[in-house]
C-alpha positions as CSV (number, residue, x, y, z in Angstrom):
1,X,0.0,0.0,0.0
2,X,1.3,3.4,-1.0
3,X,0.0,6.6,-0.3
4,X,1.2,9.2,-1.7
5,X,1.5,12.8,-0.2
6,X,4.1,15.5,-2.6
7,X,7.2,14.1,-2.3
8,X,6.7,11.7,1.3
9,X,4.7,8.5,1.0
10,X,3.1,6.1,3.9
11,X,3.7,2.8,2.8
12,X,3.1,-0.8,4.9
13,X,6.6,-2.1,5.5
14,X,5.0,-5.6,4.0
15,X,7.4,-6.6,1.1
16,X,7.1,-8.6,-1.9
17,X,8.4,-12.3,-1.6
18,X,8.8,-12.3,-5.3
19,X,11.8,-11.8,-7.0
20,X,14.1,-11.2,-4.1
21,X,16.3,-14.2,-4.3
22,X,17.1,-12.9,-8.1
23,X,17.9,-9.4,-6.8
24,X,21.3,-8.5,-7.7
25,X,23.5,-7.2,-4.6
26,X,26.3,-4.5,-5.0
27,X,28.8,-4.7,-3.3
28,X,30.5,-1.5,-2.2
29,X,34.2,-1.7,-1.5
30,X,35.4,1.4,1.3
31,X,39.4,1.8,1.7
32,X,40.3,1.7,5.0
33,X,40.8,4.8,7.0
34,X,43.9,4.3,9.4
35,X,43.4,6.0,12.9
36,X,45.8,7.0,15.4
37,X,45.3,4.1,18.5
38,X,42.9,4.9,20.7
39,X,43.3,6.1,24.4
40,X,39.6,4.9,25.6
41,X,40.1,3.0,28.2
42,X,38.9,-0.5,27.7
43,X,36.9,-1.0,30.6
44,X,33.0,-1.0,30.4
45,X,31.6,2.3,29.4
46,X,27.7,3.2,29.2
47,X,28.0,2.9,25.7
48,X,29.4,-0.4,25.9
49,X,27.1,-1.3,28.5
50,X,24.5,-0.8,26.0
51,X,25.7,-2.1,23.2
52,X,26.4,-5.7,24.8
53,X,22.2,-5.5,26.2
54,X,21.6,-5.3,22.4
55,X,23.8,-7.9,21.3
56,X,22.2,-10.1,24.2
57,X,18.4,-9.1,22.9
58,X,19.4,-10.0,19.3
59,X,20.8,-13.3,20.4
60,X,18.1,-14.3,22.6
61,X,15.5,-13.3,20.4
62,X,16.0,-13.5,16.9
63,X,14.7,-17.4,17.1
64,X,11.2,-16.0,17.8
65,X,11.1,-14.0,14.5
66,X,9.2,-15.8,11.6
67,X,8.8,-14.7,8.3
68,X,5.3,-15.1,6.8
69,X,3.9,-15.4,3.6
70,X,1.3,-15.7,1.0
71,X,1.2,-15.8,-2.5
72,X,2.1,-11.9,-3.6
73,X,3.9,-10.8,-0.6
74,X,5.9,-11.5,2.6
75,X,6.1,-10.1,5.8
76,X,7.7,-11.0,9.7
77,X,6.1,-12.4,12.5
78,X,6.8,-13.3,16.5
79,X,6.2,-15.9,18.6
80,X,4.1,-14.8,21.4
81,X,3.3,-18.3,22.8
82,X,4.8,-22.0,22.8
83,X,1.7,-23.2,21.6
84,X,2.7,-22.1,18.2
85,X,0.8,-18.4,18.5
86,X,2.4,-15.8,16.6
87,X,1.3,-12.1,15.9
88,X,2.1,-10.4,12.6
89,X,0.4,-7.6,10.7
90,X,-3.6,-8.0,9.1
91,X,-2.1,-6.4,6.0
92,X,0.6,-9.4,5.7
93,X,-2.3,-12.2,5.9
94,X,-4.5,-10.5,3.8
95,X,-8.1,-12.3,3.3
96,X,-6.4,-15.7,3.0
97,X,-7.2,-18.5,6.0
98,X,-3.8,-20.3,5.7
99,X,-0.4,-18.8,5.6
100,X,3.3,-20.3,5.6
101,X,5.6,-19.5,8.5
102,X,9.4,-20.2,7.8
103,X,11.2,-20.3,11.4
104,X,14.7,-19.5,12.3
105,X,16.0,-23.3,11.6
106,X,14.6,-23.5,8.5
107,X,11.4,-25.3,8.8
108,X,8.2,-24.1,7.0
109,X,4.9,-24.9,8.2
110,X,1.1,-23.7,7.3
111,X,-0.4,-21.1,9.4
112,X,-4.0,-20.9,10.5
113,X,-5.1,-17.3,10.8
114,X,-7.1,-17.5,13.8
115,X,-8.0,-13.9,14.0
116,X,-7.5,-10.6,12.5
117,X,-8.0,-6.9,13.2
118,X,-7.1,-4.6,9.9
119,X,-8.5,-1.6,12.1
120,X,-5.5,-2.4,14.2
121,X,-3.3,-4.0,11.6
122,X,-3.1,-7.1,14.3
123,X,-3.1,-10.3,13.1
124,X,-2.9,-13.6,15.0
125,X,-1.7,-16.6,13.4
126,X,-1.3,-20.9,14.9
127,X,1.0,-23.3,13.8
128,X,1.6,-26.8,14.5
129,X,4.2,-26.3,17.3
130,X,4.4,-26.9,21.2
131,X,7.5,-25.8,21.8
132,X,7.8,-22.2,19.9
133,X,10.8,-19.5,20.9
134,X,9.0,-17.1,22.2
135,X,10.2,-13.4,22.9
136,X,8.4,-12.2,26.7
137,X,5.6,-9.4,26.2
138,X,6.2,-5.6,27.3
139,X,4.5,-3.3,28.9
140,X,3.9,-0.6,26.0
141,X,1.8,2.2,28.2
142,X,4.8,2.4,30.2
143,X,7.4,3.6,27.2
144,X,9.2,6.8,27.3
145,X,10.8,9.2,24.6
146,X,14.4,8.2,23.9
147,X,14.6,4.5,25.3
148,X,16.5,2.0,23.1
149,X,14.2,0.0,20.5
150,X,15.8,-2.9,18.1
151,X,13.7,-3.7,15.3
152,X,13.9,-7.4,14.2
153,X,12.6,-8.8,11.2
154,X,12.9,-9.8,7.4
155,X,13.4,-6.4,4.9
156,X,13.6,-7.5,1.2
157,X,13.9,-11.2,2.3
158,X,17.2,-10.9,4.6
159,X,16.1,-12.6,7.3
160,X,16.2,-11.9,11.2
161,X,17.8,-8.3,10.5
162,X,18.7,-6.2,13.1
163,X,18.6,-2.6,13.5
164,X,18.8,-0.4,16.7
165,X,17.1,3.3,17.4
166,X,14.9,4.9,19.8
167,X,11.9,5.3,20.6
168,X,11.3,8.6,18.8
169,X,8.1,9.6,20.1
170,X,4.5,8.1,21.3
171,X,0.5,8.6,20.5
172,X,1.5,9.0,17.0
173,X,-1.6,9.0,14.3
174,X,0.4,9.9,11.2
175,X,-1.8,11.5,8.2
176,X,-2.7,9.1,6.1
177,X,-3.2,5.8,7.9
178,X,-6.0,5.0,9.7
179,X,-4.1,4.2,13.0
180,X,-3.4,6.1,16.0
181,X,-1.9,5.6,19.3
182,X,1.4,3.9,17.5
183,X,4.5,4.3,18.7
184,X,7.3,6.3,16.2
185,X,10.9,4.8,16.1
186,X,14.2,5.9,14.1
187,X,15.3,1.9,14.5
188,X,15.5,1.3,10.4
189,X,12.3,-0.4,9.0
190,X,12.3,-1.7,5.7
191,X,10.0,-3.5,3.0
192,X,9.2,-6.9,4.4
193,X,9.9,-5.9,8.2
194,X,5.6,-5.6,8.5
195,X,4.8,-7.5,11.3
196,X,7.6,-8.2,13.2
197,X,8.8,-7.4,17.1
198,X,9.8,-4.0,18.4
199,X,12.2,-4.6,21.3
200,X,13.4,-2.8,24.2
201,X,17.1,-3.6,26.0
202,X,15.3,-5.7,28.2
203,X,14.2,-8.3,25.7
204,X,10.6,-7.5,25.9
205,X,8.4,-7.1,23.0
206,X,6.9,-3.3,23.0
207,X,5.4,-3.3,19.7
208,X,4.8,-4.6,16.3
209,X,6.3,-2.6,13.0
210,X,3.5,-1.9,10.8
211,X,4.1,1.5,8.7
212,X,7.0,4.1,7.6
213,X,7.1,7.2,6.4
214,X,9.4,7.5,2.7
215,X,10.4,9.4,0.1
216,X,11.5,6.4,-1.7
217,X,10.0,2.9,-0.3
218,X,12.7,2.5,1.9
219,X,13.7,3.7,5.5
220,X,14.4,7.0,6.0
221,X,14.2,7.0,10.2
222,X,10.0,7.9,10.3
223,X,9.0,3.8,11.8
224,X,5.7,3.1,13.1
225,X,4.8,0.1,15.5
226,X,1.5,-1.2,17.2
227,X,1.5,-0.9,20.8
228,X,2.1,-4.7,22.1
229,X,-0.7,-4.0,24.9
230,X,-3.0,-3.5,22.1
231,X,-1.9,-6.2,20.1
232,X,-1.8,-8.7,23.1
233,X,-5.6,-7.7,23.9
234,X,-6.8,-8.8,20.3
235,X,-4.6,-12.0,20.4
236,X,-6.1,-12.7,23.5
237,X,-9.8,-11.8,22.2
238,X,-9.2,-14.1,19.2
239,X,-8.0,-17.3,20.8
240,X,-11.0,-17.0,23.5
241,X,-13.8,-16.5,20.9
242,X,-12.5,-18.5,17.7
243,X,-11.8,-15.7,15.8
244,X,-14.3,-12.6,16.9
245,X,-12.8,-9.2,17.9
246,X,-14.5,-6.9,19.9
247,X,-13.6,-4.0,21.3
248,X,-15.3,-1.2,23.1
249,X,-16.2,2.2,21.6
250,X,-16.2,5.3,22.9
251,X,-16.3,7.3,19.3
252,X,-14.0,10.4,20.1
253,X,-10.9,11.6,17.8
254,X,-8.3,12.5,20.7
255,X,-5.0,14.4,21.0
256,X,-2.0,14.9,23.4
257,X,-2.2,18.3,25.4
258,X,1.3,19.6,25.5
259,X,2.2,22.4,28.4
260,X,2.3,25.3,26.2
261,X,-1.2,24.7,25.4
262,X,-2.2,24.0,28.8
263,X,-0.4,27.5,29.7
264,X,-2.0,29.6,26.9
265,X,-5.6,28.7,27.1
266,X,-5.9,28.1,30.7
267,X,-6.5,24.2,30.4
268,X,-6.0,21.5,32.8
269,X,-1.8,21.0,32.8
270,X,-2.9,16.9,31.6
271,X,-5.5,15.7,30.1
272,X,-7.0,14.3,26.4
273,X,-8.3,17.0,24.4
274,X,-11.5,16.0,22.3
275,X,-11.1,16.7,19.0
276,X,-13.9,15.4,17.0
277,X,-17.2,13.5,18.7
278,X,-18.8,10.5,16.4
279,X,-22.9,12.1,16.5
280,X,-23.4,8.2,16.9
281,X,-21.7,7.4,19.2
282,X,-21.6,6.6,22.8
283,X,-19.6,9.7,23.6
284,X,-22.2,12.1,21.4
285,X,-25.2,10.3,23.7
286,X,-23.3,11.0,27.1
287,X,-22.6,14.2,26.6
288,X,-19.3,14.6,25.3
289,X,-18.5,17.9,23.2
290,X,-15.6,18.3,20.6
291,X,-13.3,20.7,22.9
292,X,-13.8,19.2,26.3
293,X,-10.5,18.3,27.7
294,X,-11.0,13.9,29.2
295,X,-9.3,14.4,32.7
296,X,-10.6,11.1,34.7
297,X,-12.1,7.5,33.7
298,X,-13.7,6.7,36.6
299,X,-10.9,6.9,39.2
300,X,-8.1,7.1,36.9
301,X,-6.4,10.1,35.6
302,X,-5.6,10.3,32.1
303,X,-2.6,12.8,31.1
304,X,-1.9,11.0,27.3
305,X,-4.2,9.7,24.5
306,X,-2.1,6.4,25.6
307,X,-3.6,6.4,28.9
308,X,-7.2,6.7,27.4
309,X,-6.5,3.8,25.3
310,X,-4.9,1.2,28.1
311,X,-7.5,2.2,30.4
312,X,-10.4,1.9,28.0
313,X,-8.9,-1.4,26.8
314,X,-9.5,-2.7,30.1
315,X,-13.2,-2.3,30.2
316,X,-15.7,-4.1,27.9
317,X,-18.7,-3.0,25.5
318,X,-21.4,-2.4,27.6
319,X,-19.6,-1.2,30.7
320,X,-21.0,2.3,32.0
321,X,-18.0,5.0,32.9
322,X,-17.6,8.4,34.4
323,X,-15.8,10.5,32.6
324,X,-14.7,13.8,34.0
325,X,-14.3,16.8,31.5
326,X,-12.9,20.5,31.7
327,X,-15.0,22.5,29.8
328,X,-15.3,26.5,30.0
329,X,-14.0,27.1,33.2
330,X,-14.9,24.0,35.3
331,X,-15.4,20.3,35.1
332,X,-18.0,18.2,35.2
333,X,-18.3,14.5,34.8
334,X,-20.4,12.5,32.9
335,X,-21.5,9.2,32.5
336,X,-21.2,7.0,29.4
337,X,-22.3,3.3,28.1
338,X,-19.5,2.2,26.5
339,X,-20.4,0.9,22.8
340,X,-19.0,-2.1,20.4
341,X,-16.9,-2.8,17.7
342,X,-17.4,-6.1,16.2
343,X,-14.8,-6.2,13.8
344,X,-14.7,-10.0,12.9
């Protein structure tokens, strides 16, 4: 998928299976540069501190990371689960009920796809295993601006690549795609790396590489990623209900209130402001206006879009919630029946 925008597309970082073992490589020869020795001293340094946690999450982990395909494309995947659960993107599976999973040792087996979200890009796939490599899930509400992420996966069929950035920023809903709350990295992301793990230095999976932003197809530092909270919640909803996905519905477009803001206008220093209100929606019928500022769910305070998310995720369609506002010059607090989203 490629949407173009002037000069910078979005483009699914899915790529095509075909034709990539006939691609011909150039190989670039660099002289060497000599260098006067170095005077570092050779003990551990943070930087080398660092550098050995990412070398001990690429060993540990790179077993876990599939690649999947189907006929017209190819994508990566993760091991979630012994059982043989894996989570990759909807946009890698497609429509098609069977897909084929090639693990790190070589062996290639027939994936069921036992559920898929294309809302969320999430897709959850089985294979015949009991004793899958599994990479240990994150906690993806919890992230923060600058930590280490390592992208694993398969660009342009060179499998188990790794490649090492930051998280570059949070709450992202880039123009374009119709996702929001993804998580923005500068670790490179390439045609083919759809679908597969996020990592942070710990090991843990935080996300799930969907989307980059290019002025050519490939990588140029703007990564997107599915939170893994979110993507563990519909994995979870598939498995337990043979394939449905539901999730509740509130029917508000949300954004981040940054200090400055908060400063200027006299809003609430955190807080969700409301940006657009669904007229059908739960949110229209309990009262919420385009402009409030979200505060509290229930007891919980919300400073982030993020928070909104994680806190709604944890309720169910149906569930009634209070939802305190700042609007004008005061708050008030509402209460709302959450709706449903029945997406397969």
């Amino acid at each position: 998928m490629l949407i173009t925008r002037s000069a910078l597309a979005l483009t699914f970082a899915a790529g095509i299976g075909v034709g990539v073992g006939a691609a011909t490589l150039t190989r670039f020869v660099v002289p060497h540069a000599w260098a006067a020795p170095s005077t570092t001293p050779t003990s551990a340094t943070p930087q080398a501190q660092s550098e050995d946690q990412v070398v001990r999450v690429a060993r540990q982990a790179t077993a876990s990371v599939v690649s999947v395909s189907r006929q017209g494309g190819s994508g990566s995947g993760v091991f979630i689960r012994r059982d043989g659960v894996l989570l990759t993107n909807a946009h890698v599976v497609g429509t098609v009920p069977t897909v084929t999973v090639r693990l790190a040792d070589g062996r290639r087996l027939s994936g069921t796809v036992v559920g898929r979200d294309p809302t969320m890009d999430i897709a959850v796939v089985r294979v015949p295993l009991t004793d899958a490599p599994v990479s240990p899930i994150g906690d993806s509400d919890r992230l923060q601006v600058g930590q280490t992420a390592i992208a694993i996966g398969n660009p342009l069929g060179l499998e188990r690549t790794v490649t090492v950035g930051v998280v570059s920023a949070i709450n992202r809903s880039p123009r374009g795609l119709e996702l929001g709350g993804l998580i923005q990295t500068d670790a490179a992301i390439n045609p083919g790396n759809s679908g597969g793990p996020l990592y942070d230095l710990r090991g843990n999976v935080i996300g799930i590489n969907t989307a980059i932003f290019s002025t050519s197809g490939g990588n140029i530092g703007l990564g997107f990623a599915i939170p893994i909270s979110l993507a563990r919640d519909i994995a979870q909803q598939a498995l337990a209900s043979g394939g449905r996905i539901v999730r509740p519905y509130l029917g508000v477009g949300l954004d981040d209130i940054v200090p400055e803001m908060a400063e200027r206008f006299g809003l609430p220093s955190e807080g969700v402001a409301v940006i657009t209100v669904d007229p059908r929606s739960p949110a229209a019928r309990g009262g919420i206006q385009a402009d409030d500022i979200i505060t509290r769910i229930d007891d919980a305070p919300i400073p982030t879009a993020g928070e909104l998310r994680r806190v709604l995720r944890s309720r169910k369609p149906g569930d009634t919630v209070r939802i305190t506002v700042f609007r004008g010059r005061g708050s008030r607090t509402l209460t709302v029946r959450l709706g449903q989203t029945d997406v397969e």
